[in-house]
Each structure stands twice: as structure tokens, then as C-alpha cells.
C-alpha positions, 0 to 999 in steps of 0.5 A, a space after each residue: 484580093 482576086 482568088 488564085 484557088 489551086 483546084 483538084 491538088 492533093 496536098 499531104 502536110 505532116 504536122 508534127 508534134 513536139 515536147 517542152 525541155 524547159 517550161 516555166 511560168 512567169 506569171 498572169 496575163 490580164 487578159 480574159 482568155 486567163 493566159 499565163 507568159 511562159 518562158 520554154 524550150 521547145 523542140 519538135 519530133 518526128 512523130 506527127 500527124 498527117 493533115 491532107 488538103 484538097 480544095 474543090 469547085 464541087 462538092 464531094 461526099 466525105 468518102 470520095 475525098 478519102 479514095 483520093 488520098 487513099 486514107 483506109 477508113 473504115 468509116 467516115 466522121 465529117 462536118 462543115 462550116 460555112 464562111 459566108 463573107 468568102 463564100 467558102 465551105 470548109 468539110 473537117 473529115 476524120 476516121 470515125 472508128 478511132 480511139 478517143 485519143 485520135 479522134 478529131 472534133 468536125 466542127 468550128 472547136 477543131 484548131 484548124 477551124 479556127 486558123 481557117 477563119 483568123 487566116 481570111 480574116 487577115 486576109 483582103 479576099 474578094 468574095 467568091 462568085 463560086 462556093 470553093 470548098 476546102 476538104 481537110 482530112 486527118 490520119 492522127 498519130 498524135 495524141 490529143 490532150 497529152 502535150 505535145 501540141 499536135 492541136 497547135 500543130 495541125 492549125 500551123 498546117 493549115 495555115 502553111 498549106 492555105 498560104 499555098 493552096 490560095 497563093 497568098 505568098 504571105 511571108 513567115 512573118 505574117 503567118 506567124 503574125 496570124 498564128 499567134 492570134 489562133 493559139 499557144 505553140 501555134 506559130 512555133 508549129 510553123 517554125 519547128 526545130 528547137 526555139 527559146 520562147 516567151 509570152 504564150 510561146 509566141 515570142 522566140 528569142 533564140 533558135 538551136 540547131 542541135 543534132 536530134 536526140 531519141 526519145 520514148 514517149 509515154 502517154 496514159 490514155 488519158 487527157 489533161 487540160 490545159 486551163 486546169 493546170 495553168 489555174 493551179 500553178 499559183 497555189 506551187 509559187 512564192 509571189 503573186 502570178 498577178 502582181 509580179 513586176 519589176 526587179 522581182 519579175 526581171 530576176 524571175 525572167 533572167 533565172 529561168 533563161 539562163 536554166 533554159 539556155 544551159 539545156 540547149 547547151 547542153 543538147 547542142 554538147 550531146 551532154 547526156 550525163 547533165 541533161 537529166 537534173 537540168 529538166 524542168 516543167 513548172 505544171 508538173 507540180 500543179 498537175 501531179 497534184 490532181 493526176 495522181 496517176 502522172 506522178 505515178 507514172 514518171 516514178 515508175 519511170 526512174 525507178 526503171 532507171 531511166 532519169 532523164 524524164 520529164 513531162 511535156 507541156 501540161 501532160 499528160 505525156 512524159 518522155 524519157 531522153 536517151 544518148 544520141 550515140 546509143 544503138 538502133 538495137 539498144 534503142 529499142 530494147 529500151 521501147 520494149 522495155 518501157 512498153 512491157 512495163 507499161 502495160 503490165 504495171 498499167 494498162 495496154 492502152 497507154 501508148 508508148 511511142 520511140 522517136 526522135 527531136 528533129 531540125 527545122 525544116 527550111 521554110 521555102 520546103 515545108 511543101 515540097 
């Protein structure tokens, strides 16, 4: 494939985040990467990262890059990685000074390394007489670590903006295709709104589009890791998550799509009364029981007297649902109310963040 680089284009993608309304493992996959296959309802929410792309003939310094998309760092953190078959450098550029939980990794562990490199390796591109540099640069909102998949998210970004920026004019369906081999939730990222998904999150099997609910985030300072809770599912099961198969795994399957589809329904109905018991995360168990302090925080949440609570993902972020009809102003009041709490009964660290499930975007405006 001939290159048709857009040179010397801002290009600003905002990444957004998302939380987990139903999620349960179904069982092992016999793969190496120690994948489990999943049955959850996402749904995406406006709080997100912003993820700027500028592809360059020359190479710039980190800071020249930041002026441009007039990022106010008060110290740069950068590093590149070399794709010597396409004759292409790609710099990761992030704020230096940061909170732990906003940093972002400048080398090859960097999720939007990695989609960079799944993506031209799908692609038949014709090496480049000239280095072509791709500059990445991050304004993170998004905690790392906490389940709301922004990882996930800011690799979905790049391959959307890659797709644009280099005309490949791939369709949804291959880029899905190329998400699905960077990592979990990474196609839905490039998706959005609200999805029933299987396998690892890759496979979706039914699309909502339900008015968008407010929501407070709460999130503890503090990672989870994902392998972690996933390897100790199996000790909080009743059947072998290695062996399970046939009628018993089909019962399993249908069981878990059908609690699922009713919170859909229910998010679709504005039934709020409902939504709370209908909640569920299966690594809640598994990482309530290392996390002492997640347990500790969901309590504190519903003896506050919020009940629609639940963690997303493999945490270590909870989130508390509230009525779509409810106020501005009451919303709000809830957000101070939680925030107080959280800081006085924890630390003022923990970041308590009031937004909203949103729509999917169309897919031929993703970037206009």
C-alpha cells in the first residue's frame, strides 16, 4: 500500500472511559495469555481521556509537539519506538509531573504501542523512503488500574485516528478485526454506547441505546490487576472454569444473558427502583478477598444509602447509579456528599468523579 500520510494535522481524539453493568465469567480459555470468556454489558461514559495525534516528516522535540496542541505541561515525559519494516518512529509524549494514577508508560507496555504495531502489521504498507514520525500525547482524566478500561480505550483511539491520519479507509469491521488482537475491551472501545459482549469482550451479540444514566465514580488511589482477579475467580465457582462444556456451560451462558438483557431493559425502561439487586460483577468476590479495602469502600457506600452500587471491571473503581430524572442540583449534592465522605472517612486522594453513560457515537463522526 502506497502511504497517503496527512502531515502537520492536529488531530485531538477523546477516549472514553467505560464501566461494566453486568460482567461474569463463564470459564478458562486454553490459551497461554490465561483468558477467561466473559459475558458483560458495557456501556461507555463521558468521562475520557484526550489523545492528540500529529504525524510529522521532521523530528520534533517533545515540548514543540506539546505548544502545538497547546497541552500545559509543566514537564515533559517521552519515548519512542522504532518500526524498522515501515520506517516509521513512533514518540509517546505524556505530562511528567502527574499523579501515579494519570501517568502513562512512554515505551513499547503503552496500549497505544501496541495497537500501533497490530495495526501495520495487518496493514500491506509499502516501507517509507522517508522516517515518518507519529507523536502521540496524552491529557489523562482517566485513572489507570481502576476498570474503566481507559487502556483499552486510548489503543481504540489510535487505531481510529491511524485509520485517518494514513487513509487507510479500513472499515469498522477490520478495525475491530485488528482490536480484537491488541486487547480485552479494545474493539468495544471503538464502538462505544452500550453492548452485550462475549469471549473476552470482543464478540457483541446485542447493541442498546438507552437514554444516558449519571453516575458517581469513586476510585481509591490505587490499582487492581487484572490477571490477579481473573486467576482467583476460580476459588468463589462451583464447576471447573477449565473443564466446563456442554449442557452445564450452555445453562451457564443462557443464565447469565438473560440477568444481562434484564438490566438493559431495565436501563432502557428508566427502571431505577430495580436496577440496584440486578447489578452484578462476578471478580468482585475474588477481589474483595485481597482488596480488603473495595469491600470496605462499596459498604461505606450503601450504608451512605446509596444502593445501586457496584464495582466496574476488576476495580478497583465502584460507581453509584442514580435516577435519570434527578436534578442537576441534586446531582451534585450527591457528588459533594460522596466526595466529603470519601475523603474524611479515607483519604483525599481518592478521586470522586460525577458523570454520565453516553450513546455511541456514529461511526463516520468519530472525527469530526
Amino acid at each position: 500500500m502506497e502511504a497517503n500520510i496527512i502531515y502537520n494535522k492536529p488531530l485531538k481524539v477523546n477516549s472514553y472511559a467505560k464501566i461494566n453493568l453486568f460482567l461474569d465469567v463463564i470459564k478458562k480459555m486454553p490459551d497461554p495469555q490465561g483468558y477467561h470468556e466473559i459475558i458483560t454489558l458495557f456501556s461507555s461514559i463521558d468521562l475520557c481521556d484526550y489523545v492528540h495525534f500529529y504525524v510529522s516528516k521532521i523530528e520534533h522535540t517533545a515540548d514543540y509537539v506539546a505548544k502545538i496542541f497547546k497541552l500545559p505541561y509543566k514537564k515533559t515525559a517521552s519515548g519512542s519506538i522504532f518500526l524498522a519494516s515501515e520506517n516509521i518512529k513512533l514518540i509517546i509524549v505524556s505530562e511528567d509531573d502527574t499523579e501515579k494514577c494519570f501517568s502513562v508508560p512512554c515505551d513499547s507496555l503503552n496500549t497505544v504501542a501496541i495497537a500501533v504495531k497490530k495495526l501495520f502489521s495487518h496493514v500491506p504498507f509499502k516501507k517509507l523512503a522517508e522516517t515518518a514520525y507519529i507523536y502521540v500525547l496524552f491529557d489523562k482524566k482517566v485513572p489507570t488500574g481502576a476498570g474503566l478500561g481507559g487502556g483499552s480505550s486510548n489503543a481504540a483511539a489510535t487505531l481510529k485516528a491511524l485509520n485517518y491520519l494514513f487513509d487507510f479507509n479500513y472499515s469498522q469491521e477490520l478495525l475491530m478485526a485488528i482490536a480484537g488482537r491488541v486487547g480485552a475491551d479494545v474493539a468495544f472501545g471503538l464502538k462505544g454506547g452500550a453492548i452485550l459482549a462475549e469471549g473476552i469482550g470482543e464478540k457483541f451479540t446485542a447493541f442498546y441505546d438507552f437514554n444516558p444514566w449519571p453516575l458517581v465514580l469513586v476510585y481509591p488511589n490505587f490499582e487492581v490487576s487484572s490477571r490477579d482477579a481473573y486467576n482467583n475467580v476460580k476459588n468463589f465457582v462451583k464447576y471447573d472454569l477449565s473443564s466446563v462444556k456442554g449442557e452445564e456451560e450452555a445453562r451457564i451462558r443462557a443464565v447469565a444473558v438473560a440477568r444481562a438483557e434484564k438490566i438493559a431493559s431495565l436501563m432502557g425502561d428508566g427502571g431505577f427502583a430495580e436496577i440496584g439487586p440486578n447489578l452484578y460483577n462476578k471478580l468482585e468476590e475474588p477481589v474483595f478477598a485481597r482488596k480488603h479495602q473495595i469491600r470496605d469502600l462499596k459498604e461505606a457506600l450503601y450504608l451512605m444509602g446509596y444502593k445501586n452500587v457496584m464495582m466496574t471491571g476488576s476495580g478497583s473503581s465502584m460507581y453509584v447509579l442514580f435516577d435519570p430524572r434527578e436534578t442537576p442540583e441534586a446531582l451534585n449534592a450527591h457528588f459533594e456528599k460522596i466526595q466529603s465522605e470519601m475523603h474524611r472517612k479515607y483519604s483525599k486522594t481518592y478521586k470522586v468523579i460525577l458523570t454520565k453513560t453516553r450513546r455511541a457515537v456514529p461511526w463516520e463522526k468519530i472525527l469530526s
